[in-house]
N, C-alpha and C positions, 0 to 999 in steps of 0.2 A: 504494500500500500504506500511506501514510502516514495516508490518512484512515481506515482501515481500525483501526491503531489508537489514533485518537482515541474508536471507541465503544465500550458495555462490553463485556466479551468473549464473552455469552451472544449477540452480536449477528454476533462474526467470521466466525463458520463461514457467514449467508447470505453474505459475502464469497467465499468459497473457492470456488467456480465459476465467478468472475466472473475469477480470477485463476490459471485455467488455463491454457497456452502458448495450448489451441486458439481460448482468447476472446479472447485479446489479436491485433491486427492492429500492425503497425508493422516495426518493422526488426527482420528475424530474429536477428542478433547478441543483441540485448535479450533477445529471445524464449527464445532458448535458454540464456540467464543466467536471467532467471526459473525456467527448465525446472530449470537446475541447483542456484540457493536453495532449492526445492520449499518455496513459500510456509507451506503449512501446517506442516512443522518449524519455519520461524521463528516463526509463528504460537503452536505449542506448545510453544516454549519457553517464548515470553515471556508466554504465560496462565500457565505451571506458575511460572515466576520474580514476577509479578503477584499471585499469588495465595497462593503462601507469604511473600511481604513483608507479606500483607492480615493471612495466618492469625497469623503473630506480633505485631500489633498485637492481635487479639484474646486470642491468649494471654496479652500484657499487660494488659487488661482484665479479665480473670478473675483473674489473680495479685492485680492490686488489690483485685478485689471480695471474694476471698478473703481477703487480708489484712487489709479492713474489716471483715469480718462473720464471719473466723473459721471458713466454710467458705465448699466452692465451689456457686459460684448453681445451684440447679435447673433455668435452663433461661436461654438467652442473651437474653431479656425485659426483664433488668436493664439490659443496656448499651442506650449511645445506636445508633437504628435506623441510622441508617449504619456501625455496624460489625456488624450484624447482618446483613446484606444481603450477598450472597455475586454482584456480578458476571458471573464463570466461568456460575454457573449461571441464573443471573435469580431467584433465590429465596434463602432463607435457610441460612446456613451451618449442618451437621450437625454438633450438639452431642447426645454421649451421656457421661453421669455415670456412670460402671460402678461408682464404689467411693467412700467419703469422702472420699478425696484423690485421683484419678483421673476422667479422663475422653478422649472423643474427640474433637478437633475435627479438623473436614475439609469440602472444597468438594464438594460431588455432582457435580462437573462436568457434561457435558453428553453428548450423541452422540460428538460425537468428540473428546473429553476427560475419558473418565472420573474417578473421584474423583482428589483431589488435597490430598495429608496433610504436614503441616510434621511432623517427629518431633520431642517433647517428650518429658522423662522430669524429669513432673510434681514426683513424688518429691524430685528436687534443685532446684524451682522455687523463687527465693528469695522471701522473704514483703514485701509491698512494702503500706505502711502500718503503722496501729498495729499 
């Protein structure tokens, strides 16, 4: 399981079959401790833990860019492509701007880990720059 997550997490889930009780051969004791971590909860924790540590790095990057420019970016373009890049899903993180000081950010997750949203309450975001 451990190499498992070493890759990005859009990649875990071809894992999750592979790490069935019925794939695994070895010594039943293991097998039935496997049975009972039921891999993919651990799995979907640590993508939903993974991914709101990513989403608040980005929320930091917006609050900068805000604070440089005095509003928030039009579209996540501005930042550098590795915090654009969403992981979870193998594509780009969902950024929507609903209001002048407002917006949504969140991971589309995948099949079987739908979205996955850090709560912000933009409104009290402190202003970080000039």
């Amino acid at each position: 399981m451990q190499h498992v997550f070493s890759l990005p997490e859009h990649k875990w889930t071809d894992e999750l079959g592979r790490l069935r009780p019925d794939k695994i051969s070895g010594d039943p004791d293991v097998i039935a401790l496997l049975d009972s971590w039921k891999p993919q909860n651990i799995m979907q924790s640590t993508v939903a833990s993974r991914t709101k540590r990513r989403l608040l790095r980005v929320h930091a990057l917006i609050a900068k860019a805000r604070g440089e420019r005095g509003f928030l970016p039009i579209s996540l373009d501005a930042l550098p492509e590795e915090a654009r890049l969403d992981p979870t899903s193998g594509g780009p993180y969902a950024y929507v701007k609903n209001s002048p000081s407002g917006y949504d950010l969140y991971s589309p997750g995948n099949r079987y880990w739908g979205d996955i949203r850090l709560k912000i309450d933009s409104a009290n975001m402190p202003r970080i720059g000039g």
